[in-house]
BAZAMI-628724 format. One record per residue (C-alpha): x, y, z; residue in three letters. Coordinates in steps of 0.05 Angstrom, whole numbers, padded with zeros to 5 digits, always signed. Layout:
REM BAZAMI-628724
XYZALA...
END
This chain:
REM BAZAMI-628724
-00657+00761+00446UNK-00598+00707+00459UNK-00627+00684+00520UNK-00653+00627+00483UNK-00570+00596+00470UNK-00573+00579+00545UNK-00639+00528+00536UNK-00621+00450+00538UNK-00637+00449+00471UNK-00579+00498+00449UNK-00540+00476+00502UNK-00539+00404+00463UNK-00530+00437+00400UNK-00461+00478+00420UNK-00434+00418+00460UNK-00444+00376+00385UNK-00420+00434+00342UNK-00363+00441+00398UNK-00346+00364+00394UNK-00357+00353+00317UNK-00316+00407+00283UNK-00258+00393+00321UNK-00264+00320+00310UNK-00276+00331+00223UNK-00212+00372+00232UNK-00173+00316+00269UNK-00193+00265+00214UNK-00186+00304+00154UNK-00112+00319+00185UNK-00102+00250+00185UNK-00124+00232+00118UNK-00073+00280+00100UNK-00018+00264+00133UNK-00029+00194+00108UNK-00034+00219+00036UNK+00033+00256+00042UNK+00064+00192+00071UNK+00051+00154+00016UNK+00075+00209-00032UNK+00139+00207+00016UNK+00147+00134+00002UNK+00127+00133-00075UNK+00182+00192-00070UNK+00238+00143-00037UNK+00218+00082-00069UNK+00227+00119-00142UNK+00304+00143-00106UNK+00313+00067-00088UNK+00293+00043-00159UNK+00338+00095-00188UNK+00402+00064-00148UNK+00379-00006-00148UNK+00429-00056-00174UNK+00482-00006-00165UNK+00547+00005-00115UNK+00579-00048-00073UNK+00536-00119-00063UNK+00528-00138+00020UNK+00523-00205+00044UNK+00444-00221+00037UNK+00438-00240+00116UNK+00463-00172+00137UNK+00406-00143+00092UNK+00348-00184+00115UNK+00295-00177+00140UNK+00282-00146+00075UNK+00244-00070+00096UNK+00247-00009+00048UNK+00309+00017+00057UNK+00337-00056+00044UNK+00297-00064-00018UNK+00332-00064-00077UNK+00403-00058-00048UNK+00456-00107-00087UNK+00461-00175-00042UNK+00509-00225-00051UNK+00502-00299-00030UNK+00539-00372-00039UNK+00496-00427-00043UNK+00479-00494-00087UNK+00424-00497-00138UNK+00368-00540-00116UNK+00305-00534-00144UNK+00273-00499-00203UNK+00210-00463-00231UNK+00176-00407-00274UNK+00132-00355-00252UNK+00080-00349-00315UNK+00038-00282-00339UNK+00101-00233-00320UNK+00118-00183-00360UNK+00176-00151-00387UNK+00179-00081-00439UNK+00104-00095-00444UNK+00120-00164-00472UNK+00082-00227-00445UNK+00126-00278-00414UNK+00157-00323-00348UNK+00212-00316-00298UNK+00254-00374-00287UNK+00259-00381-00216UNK+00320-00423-00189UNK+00333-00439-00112UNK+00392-00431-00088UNK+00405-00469-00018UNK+00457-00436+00028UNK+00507-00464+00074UNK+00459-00455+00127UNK+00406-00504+00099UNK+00365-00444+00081UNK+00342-00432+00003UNK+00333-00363-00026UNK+00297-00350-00102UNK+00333-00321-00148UNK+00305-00295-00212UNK+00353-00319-00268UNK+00314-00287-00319UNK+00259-00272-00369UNK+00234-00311-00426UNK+00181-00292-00482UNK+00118-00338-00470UNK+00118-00393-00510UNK+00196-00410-00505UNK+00222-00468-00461UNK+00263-00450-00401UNK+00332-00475-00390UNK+00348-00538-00353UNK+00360-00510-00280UNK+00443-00495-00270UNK+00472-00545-00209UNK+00537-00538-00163UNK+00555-00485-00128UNK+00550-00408-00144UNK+00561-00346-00115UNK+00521-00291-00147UNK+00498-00216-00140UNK+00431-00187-00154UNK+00379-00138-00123UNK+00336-00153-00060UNK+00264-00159-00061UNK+00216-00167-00011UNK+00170-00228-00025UNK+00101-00222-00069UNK+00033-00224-00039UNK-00034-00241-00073UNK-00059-00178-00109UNK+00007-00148-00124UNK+00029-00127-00184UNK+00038-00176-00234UNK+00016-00230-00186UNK-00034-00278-00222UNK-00094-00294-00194UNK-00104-00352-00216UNK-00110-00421-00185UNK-00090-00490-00199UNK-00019-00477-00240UNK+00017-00538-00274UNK+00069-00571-00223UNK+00132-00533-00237UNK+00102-00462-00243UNK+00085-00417-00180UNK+00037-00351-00184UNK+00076-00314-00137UNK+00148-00306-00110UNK+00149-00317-00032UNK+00169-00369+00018UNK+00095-00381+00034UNK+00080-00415-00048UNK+00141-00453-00034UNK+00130-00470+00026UNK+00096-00540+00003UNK+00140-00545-00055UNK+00208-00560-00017UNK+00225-00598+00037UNK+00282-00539+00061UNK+00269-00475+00091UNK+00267-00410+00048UNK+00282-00339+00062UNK+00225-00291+00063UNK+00249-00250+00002UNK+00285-00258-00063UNK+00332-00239-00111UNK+00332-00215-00179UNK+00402-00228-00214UNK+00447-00178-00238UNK+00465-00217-00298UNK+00422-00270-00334UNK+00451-00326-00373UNK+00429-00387-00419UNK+00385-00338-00463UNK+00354-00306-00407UNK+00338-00234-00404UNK+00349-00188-00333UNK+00296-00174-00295UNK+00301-00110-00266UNK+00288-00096-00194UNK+00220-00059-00186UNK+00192-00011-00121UNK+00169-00046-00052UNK+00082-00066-00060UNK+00051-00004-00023UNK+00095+00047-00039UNK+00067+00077-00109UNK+00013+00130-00107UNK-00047+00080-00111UNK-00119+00082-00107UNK-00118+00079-00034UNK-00063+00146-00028UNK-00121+00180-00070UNK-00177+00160-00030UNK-00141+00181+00031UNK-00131+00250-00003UNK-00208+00249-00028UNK-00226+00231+00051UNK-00189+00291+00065UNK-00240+00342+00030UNK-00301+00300+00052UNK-00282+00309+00130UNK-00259+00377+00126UNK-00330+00385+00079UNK-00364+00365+00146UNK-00332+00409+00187UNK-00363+00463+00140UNK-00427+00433+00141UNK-00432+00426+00212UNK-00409+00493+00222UNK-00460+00531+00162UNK-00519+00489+00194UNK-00497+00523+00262UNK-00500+00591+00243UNK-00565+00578+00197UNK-00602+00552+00255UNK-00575+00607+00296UNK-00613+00659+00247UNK-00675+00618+00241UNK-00673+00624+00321UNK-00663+00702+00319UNK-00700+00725+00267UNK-00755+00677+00307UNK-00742+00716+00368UNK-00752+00778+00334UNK-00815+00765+00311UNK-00845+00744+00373UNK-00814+00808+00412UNK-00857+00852+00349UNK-00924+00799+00355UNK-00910+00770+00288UNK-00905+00696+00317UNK-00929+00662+00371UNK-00881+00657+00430UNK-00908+00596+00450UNK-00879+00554+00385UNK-00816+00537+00365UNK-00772+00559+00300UNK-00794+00501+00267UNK-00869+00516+00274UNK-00877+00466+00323UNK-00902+00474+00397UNK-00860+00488+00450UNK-00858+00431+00506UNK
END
């Protein structure tokens, strides 16, 4: 009554069923070891935002490049204000409002952005501070388009950047800048502290829930493959049991079809 598994046909059939669920498996695995990843790193970054801005400030250059154990650590530099500008639609205790964003240029040629502060919209920033300053304040890896708080839009007055990087600025100022940024520990002229928030990609996003609903929909089709397996498996021996008691005709297939 079996003799039919070892036909080409079945033959093909086993060596997909053979191929596939192992393969569903394998993905939906994946999926979910890249779900609990990003729970792992929501986990840390929420540890890191905890202790940001706290214990003992470290020269900035021994904490760059800035990664996500570096992010949010207290960094200390020495430089000379430079340049100035605000960062518009940020906001702060779900108020509306700017950061003022002054450059300070190390000894090294190299400028890093500090946030000084907040300000409600509306209000006028403070003139930028000049000489020399050494200040503390927590590191942040620099702002890419579609992050939060990030505006979108184009074509901002001169003065005013969308996002905080050394790629906006890099047309701005004729000095290099570092790839990250700081937000002070302690704001002045009126300002209000920023706080430090969590490295982009580390919060449990869309994309951490779409790896977890990718999970159920591979592991789905391993279930699928493996219910149509055994349901054309009956179809084949309850066909085979019929012909062996003249109920079908042996010369057709399952499927009603013709054989050959």
């Amino acid at each position: 009554m079996y003799r039919f598994l070892l036909t080409p046909r079945w033959w093909g059939i086993n060596v997909f069923v053979l191929l596939a669920i192992p393969f569903c498996i394998f993905m939906g695995s994946w999926q979910l070891g890249r779900f609990e990843d990003r729970v792992e790193g929501h986990r840390t970054a929420e540890k890191q935002s905890e202790q940001a801005g706290k214990g003992a400030a470290t020269p900035l250059t021994e904490l760059l490049p800035v990664t996500g154990e570096t992010s949010g650590k207290r960094a200390e530099v020495t430089g000379v204000w430079a340049d100035q500008f605000t960062v518009p639609d940020r906001e702060l205790d779900g108020k509306r409002g700017f950061y003022v964003l002054g450059l300070l240029k190390t000894d090294g040629g190299k400028a890093v952005p500090v946030v000084r502060g907040w300000l409600p919209a509306g209000e006028k920033a403070p003139s930028a501070p000049t000489g020399e300053a050494t200040l503390t304040g927590s590191l942040q890896a620099s702002e890419s388009a579609g992050g939060a708080g990030v505006s979108a839009a184009g074509g901002l007055p001169s003065g005013q950047l969308g996002m905080i990087s050394a790629a906006s600025l890099v047309n701005l100022v004729p000095y290099d800048v570092y790839d990250a940024w700081i937000t002070a520990d302690q704001a002045s002229d009126g300002l209000r502290t920023v706080p430090p928030k969590a490295p982009q990609g580390t919060g449990l996003d869309l994309k951490a829930f779409q790896n977890l609903g990718y999970t159920g929909e591979w592991f789905i089709f391993a279930g699928f493959v493996l219910f149509m397996w055994f349901r054309l498996l009956r179809r084949e021996i309850e066909f085979a049991r019929d012909a062996e008691l003249g109920l079908a005709d042996p010369a057709a297939q399952p499927d009603g079809s013709p054989v050959g």
